[in-house]
C-alpha positions in Angstrom: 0.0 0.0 0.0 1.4 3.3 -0.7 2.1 5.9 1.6 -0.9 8.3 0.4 -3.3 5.6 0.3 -2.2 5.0 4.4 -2.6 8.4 5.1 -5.8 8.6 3.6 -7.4 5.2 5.3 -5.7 6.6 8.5 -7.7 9.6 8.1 -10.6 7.9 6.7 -10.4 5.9 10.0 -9.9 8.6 12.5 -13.2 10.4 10.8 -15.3 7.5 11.5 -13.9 7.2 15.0 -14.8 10.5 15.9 -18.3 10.2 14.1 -18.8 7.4 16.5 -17.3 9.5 19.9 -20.1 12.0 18.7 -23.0 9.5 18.0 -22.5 8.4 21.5 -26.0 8.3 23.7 -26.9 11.5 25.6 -25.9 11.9 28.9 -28.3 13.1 32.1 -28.1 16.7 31.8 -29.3 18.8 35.4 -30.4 21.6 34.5 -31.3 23.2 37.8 -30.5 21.6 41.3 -33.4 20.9 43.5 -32.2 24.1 45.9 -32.2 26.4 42.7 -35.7 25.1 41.7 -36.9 25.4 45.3 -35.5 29.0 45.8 -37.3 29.8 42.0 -40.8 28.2 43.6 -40.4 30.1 46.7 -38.8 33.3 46.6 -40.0 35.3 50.0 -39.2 32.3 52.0 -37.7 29.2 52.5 -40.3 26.2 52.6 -41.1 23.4 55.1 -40.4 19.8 54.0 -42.9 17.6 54.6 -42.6 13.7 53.9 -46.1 11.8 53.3 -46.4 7.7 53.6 -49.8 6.8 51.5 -51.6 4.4 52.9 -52.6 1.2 51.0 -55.9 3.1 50.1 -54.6 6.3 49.8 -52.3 5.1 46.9 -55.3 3.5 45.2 -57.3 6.3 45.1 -54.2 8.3 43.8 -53.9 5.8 41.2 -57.5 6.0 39.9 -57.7 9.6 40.0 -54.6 10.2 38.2 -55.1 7.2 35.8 -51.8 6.7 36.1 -49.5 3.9 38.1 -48.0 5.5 41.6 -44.1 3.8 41.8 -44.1 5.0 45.5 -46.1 5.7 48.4 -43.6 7.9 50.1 -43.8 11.3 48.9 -41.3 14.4 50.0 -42.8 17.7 49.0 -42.0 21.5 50.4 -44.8 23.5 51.3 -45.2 27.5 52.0 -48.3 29.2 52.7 -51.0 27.9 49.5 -48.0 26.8 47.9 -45.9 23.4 47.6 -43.8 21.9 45.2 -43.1 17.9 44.6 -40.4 16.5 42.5 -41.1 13.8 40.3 -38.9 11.3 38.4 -40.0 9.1 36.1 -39.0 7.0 32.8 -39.2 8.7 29.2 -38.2 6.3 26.7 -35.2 4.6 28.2 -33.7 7.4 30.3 -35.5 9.5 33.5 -36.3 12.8 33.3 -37.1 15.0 36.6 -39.4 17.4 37.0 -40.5 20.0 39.8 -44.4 20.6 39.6 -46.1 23.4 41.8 -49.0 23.7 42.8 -50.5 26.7 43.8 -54.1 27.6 45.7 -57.4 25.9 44.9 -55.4 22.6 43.6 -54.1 24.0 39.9 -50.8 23.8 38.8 -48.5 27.1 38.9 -46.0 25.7 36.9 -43.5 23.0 35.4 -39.7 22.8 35.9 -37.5 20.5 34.5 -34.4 19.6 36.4 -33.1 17.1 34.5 -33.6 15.2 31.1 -31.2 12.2 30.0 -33.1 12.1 27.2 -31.8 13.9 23.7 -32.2 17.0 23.6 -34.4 17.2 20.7 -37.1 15.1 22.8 -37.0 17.5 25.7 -40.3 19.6 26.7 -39.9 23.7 25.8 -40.9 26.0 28.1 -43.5 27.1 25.8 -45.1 23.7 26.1 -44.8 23.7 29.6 -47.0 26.6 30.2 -50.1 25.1 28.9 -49.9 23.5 32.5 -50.3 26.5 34.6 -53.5 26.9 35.6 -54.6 23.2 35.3 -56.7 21.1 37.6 -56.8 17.4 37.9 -59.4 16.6 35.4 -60.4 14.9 32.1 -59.0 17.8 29.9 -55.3 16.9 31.5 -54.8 14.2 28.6 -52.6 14.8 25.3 -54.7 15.6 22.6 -57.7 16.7 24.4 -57.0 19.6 26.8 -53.1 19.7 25.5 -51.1 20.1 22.7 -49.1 17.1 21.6 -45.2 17.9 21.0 -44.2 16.9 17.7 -41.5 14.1 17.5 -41.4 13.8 21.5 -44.7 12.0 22.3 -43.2 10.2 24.9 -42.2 13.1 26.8 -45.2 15.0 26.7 -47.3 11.9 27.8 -44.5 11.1 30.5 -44.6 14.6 32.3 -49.0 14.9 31.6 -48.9 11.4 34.0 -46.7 13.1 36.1 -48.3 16.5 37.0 -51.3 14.2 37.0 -50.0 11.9 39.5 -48.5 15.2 41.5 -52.4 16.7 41.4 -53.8 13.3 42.3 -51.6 13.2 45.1 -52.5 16.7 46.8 -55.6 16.0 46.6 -55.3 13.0 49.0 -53.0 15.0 51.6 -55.2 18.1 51.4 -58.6 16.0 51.7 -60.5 16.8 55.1 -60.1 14.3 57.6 -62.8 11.9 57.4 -65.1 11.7 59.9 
């Protein structure tokens, strides 16, 4: 083989080898730590952390609410006045995503943060989609494609953080139900 045709298949190798360093799968990519987040959902003050354990029932009736499976029955969340804020983590396609969702007085949803996405880029959730949220309750509007807009190419994201601000909702509702009597 000749010396130009070596150089050439070197370089012709060393191209592909880099093509592959840059095809390599996304990494998790925080975008804003969970004091950050909290210190953007409660500015005047710092919040009280409150830890939930969902009983058997409790858990059930999060599930049916929701229509959506509950992974846990321990649940941290940070409250302030009408105010609190849970963290959420669940699976989008093969990678987790986190989100922060607030909710505000009356039950509704003040708004979406996310903190971290493993996913591509490309499949992540803009802002602007996120603030069809605000203002939402726990009802059958809360569904892709009926009371929200779809995102094109990411499905699986948008579904993934709808059953998550619906789980979130489904879940203040049981710890901020009047004691039964």
């Amino acid at each position: 083989m000749e010396h130009g045709a070596r150089v050439h298949l070197l370089a012709a190798a060393v191209l592909a080898g880099a093509a592959l360093l840059g095809a390599a799968p996304a990494r998790a990519r925080v975008l804003m730590s969970q004091k950050d987040a909290l210190a953007v959902a409660f500015p005047k003050a710092p919040p009280e952390r409150r830890t939930a354990f969902l009983t058997d029932a409790q858990a059930k009736a999060v599930e049916q609410t929701a229509q959506a499976k509950l992974d846990t029955k321990v649940w941290t969340y940070y409250v302030s006045g009408s105010t609190t804020a849970y963290f959420e983590s669940h699976l989008v396609r093969t990678m987790n995503e986190t989100v922060m969702i607030v909710v505000g007085a009356g039950g509704t949803v003040a708004f979406v943060e996310v903190l971290s996405f493993a996913e591509p880029d490309d499949f992540m959730a803009s802002d602007r989609w996120l603030a069809q949220l605000q203002g939402r309750k726990l009802d059958d509007e809360l569904v892709i494609r009926r009371g929200l807009r779809n995102i094109t190419g990411a499905t699986l994201t948008a579904e993934s953080v709808t059953r998550s601000v619906r789980r979130v909702l489904a879940v203040h509702q049981v710890l901020n139900a009047p004691p039964a009597k």
